[in-house]
Structure formats: structure tokens, C-alpha cells
Backbone bond lengths (Angstrom), bond angles and torsions (degrees), N, CA, C in turn:
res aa  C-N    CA-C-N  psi(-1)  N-CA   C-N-CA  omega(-1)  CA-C   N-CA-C  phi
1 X - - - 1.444 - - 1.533 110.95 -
2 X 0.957 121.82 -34.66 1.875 136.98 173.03 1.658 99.79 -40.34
3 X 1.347 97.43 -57.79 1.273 102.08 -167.11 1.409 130.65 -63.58
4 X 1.390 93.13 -39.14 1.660 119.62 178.62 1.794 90.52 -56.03
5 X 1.353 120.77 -65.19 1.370 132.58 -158.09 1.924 98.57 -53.03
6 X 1.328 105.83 -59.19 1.427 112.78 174.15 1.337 119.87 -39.31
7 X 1.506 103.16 -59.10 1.691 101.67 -176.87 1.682 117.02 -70.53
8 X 1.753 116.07 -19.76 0.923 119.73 -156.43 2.146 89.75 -104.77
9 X 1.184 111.47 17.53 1.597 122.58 153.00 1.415 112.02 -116.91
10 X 0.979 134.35 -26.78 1.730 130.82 -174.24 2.032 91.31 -66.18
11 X 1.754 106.40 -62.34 1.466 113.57 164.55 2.067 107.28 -29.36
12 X 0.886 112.29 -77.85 1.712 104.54 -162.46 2.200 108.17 -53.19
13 X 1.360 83.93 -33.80 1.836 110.61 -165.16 1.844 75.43 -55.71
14 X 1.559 99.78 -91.21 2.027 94.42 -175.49 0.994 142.07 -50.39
15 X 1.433 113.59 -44.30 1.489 111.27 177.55 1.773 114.20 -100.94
16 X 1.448 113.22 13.12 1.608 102.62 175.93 1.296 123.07 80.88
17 X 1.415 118.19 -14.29 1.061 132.12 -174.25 1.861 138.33 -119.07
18 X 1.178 118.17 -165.24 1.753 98.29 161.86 1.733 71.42 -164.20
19 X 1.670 96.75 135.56 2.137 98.08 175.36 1.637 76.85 -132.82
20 X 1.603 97.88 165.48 1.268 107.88 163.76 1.534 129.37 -70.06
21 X 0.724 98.92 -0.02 1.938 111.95 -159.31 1.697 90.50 -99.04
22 X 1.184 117.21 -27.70 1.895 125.40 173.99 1.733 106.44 -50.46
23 X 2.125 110.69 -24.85 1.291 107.33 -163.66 1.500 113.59 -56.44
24 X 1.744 92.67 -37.79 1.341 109.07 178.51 1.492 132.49 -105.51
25 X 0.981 126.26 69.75 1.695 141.30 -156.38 1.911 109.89 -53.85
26 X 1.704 84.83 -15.92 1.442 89.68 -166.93 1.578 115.18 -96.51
27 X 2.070 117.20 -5.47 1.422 113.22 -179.30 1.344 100.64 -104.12
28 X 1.237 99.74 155.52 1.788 121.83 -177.08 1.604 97.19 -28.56
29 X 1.313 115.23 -46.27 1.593 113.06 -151.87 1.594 107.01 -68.78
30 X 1.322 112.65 -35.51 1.767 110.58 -177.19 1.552 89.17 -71.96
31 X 1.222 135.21 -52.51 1.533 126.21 -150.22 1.892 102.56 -80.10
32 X 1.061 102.99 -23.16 1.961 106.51 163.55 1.455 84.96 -64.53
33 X 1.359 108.86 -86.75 1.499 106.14 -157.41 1.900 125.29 -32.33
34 X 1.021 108.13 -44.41 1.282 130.00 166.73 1.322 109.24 -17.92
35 X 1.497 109.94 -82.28 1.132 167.34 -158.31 1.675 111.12 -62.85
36 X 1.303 92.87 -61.48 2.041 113.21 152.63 1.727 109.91 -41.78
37 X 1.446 104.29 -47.79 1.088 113.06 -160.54 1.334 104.26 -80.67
38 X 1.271 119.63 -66.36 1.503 111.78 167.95 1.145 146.28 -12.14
39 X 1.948 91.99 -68.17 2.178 108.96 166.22 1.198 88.12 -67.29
40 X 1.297 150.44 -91.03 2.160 132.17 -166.65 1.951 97.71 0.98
41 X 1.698 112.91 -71.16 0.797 98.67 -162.02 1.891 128.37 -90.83
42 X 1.349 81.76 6.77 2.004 96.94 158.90 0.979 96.97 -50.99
43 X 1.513 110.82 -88.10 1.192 135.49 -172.97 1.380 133.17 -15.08
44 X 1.133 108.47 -41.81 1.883 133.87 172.22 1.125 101.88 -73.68
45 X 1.228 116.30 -63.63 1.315 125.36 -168.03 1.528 113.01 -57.34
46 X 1.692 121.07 -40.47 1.308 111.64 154.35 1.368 140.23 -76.72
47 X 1.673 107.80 -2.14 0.685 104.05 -170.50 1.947 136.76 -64.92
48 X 1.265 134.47 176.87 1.785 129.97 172.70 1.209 100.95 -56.72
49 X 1.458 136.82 -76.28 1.225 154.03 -128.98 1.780 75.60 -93.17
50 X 1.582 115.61 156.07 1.628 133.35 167.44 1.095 101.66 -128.04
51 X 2.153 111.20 106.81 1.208 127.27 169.37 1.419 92.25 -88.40
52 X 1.583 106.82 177.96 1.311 131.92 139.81 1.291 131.23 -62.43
53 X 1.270 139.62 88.20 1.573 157.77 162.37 1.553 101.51 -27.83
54 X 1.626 130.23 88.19 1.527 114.36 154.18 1.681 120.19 -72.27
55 X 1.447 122.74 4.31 1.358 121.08 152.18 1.144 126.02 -136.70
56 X 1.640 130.79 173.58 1.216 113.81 -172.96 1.412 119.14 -130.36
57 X 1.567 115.71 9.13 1.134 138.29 -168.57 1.974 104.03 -75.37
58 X 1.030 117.24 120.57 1.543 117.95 -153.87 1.684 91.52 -139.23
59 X 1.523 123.99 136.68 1.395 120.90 144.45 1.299 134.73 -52.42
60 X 1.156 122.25 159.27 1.967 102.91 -170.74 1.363 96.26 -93.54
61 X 1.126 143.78 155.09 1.574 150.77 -146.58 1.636 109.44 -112.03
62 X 2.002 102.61 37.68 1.503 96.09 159.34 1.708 130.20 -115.61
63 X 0.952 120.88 -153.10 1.048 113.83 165.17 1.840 115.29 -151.83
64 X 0.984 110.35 131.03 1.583 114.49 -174.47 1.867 96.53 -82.65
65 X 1.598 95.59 136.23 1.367 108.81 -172.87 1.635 95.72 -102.41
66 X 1.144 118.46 168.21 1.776 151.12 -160.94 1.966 84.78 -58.37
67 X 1.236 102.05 -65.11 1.420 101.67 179.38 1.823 131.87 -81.42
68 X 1.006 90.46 36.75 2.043 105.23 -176.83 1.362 109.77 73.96
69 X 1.595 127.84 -22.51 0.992 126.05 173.53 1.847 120.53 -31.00
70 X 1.052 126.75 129.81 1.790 117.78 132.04 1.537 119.09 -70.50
71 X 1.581 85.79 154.50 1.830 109.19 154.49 1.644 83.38 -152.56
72 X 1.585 69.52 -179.34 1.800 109.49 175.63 1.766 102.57 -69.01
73 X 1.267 126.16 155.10 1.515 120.26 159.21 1.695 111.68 -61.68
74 X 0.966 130.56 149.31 1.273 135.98 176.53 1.853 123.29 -49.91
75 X 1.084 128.92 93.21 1.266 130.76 -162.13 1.798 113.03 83.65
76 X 1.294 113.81 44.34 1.254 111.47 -175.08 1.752 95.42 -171.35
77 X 1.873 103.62 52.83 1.275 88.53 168.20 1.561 141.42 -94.45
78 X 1.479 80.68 6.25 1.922 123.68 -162.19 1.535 80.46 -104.97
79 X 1.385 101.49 152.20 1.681 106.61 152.75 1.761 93.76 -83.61
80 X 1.697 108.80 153.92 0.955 108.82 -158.18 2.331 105.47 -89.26
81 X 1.209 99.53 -21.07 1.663 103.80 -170.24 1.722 94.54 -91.24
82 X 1.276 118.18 -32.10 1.832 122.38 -166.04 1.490 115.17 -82.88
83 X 1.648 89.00 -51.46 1.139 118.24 -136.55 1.480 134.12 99.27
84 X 1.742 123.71 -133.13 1.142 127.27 160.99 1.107 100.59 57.54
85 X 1.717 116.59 137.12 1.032 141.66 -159.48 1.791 105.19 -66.43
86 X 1.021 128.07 153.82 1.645 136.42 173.87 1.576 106.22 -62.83
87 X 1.705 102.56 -60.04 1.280 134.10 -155.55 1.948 104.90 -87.10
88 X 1.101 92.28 -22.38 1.369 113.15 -166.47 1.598 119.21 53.53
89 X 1.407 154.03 -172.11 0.908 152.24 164.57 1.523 147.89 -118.95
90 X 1.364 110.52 145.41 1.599 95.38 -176.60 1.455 123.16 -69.80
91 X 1.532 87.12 133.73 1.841 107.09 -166.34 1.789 103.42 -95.06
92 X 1.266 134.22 161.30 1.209 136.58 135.38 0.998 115.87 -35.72
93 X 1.972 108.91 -160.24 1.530 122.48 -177.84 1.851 83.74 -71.72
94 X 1.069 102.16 156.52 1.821 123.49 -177.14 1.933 91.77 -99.99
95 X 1.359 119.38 110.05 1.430 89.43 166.55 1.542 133.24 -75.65
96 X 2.079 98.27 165.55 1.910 95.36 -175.28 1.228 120.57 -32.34
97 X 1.218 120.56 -38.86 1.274 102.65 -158.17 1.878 122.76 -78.92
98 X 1.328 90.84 -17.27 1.638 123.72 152.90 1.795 123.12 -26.48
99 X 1.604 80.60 -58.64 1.544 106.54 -170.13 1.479 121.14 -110.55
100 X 1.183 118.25 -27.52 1.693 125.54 174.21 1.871 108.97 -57.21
């Protein structure tokens, strides 16, 4: 039951919400729904006009190519409010203190 309660707050915490279809995380219908929910909140999030976001659960802004490859989505190689790369970039050695 812990668990149920946990997962069934991370659900309201991201997407703003609580649906029935959350009972089951594991049939097509919560992970469509999800998913619906997410691009909704791409969408806002790219959008001209700056609403208020009641969730924060977002797709990551790539796209898988024919051959397994990534890229960036097309015109979205920047995050769009920060910046910073989508893909991010190759770094040198990272120093210790980086990694310790």
C-alpha cells in the first residue's frame, strides 16, 4: 500500500492531476494518457503567450532517427526558456572534483 500511495503522489506532484487509468501504470491506457499529457505540456511550455504550468512532467525534446540515432527535435536545439544545448556536448577530461 506505501507504494501505491507513493506512486499515486509523484502522479498528482507531475502531471497536476490523479486519473483512474494512473491505478494501472502498467496498461497502454495510463502510458497513452501520460504521454497526452506530457506533449499538452510541451506544448505550453513552448508555447508564444507564458501561461502558468499546473504540471511539470514534459517529454525530453528529441527525436529517435530511422537508424537509433538521436537529435534534437527540429527547431528546438536550445532548451527554449535557458537555453543550453538539448543534446548537450562533448566535454574533455571532467575534473576530480567533478566526479569524486
Amino acid at each position: 500500500m506505501q507504494v501505491y500511495g507513493y506512486r499515486m503522489s509523484l502522479w498528482a506532484e507531475h502531471l497536476g492531476v490523479l486519473e483512474p487509468a494512473f491505478t494501472n501504470p502498467e496498461s497502454l491506457e495510463c502510458v497513452q494518457r501520460v504521454n497526452e499529457m506530457a506533449q499538452a505540456n510541451w506544448e505550453q511550455y513552448i508555447a508564444e503567450e507564458v501561461t502558468d504550468m499546473r504540471a511539470h512532467l514534459l517529454p525530453y525534446p528529441v527525436q529517435v532517427k530511422d537508424d537509433g540515432t538521436l537529435g534534437a527535435l527540429p527547431g528546438y536545439e536550445t532548451f527554449p526558456d535557458v537555453g543550453g544545448l538539448v543534446l548537450g556536448a562533448q566535454q574533455g577530461n571532467l575534473p576530480d572534483g567533478l566526479t569524486t
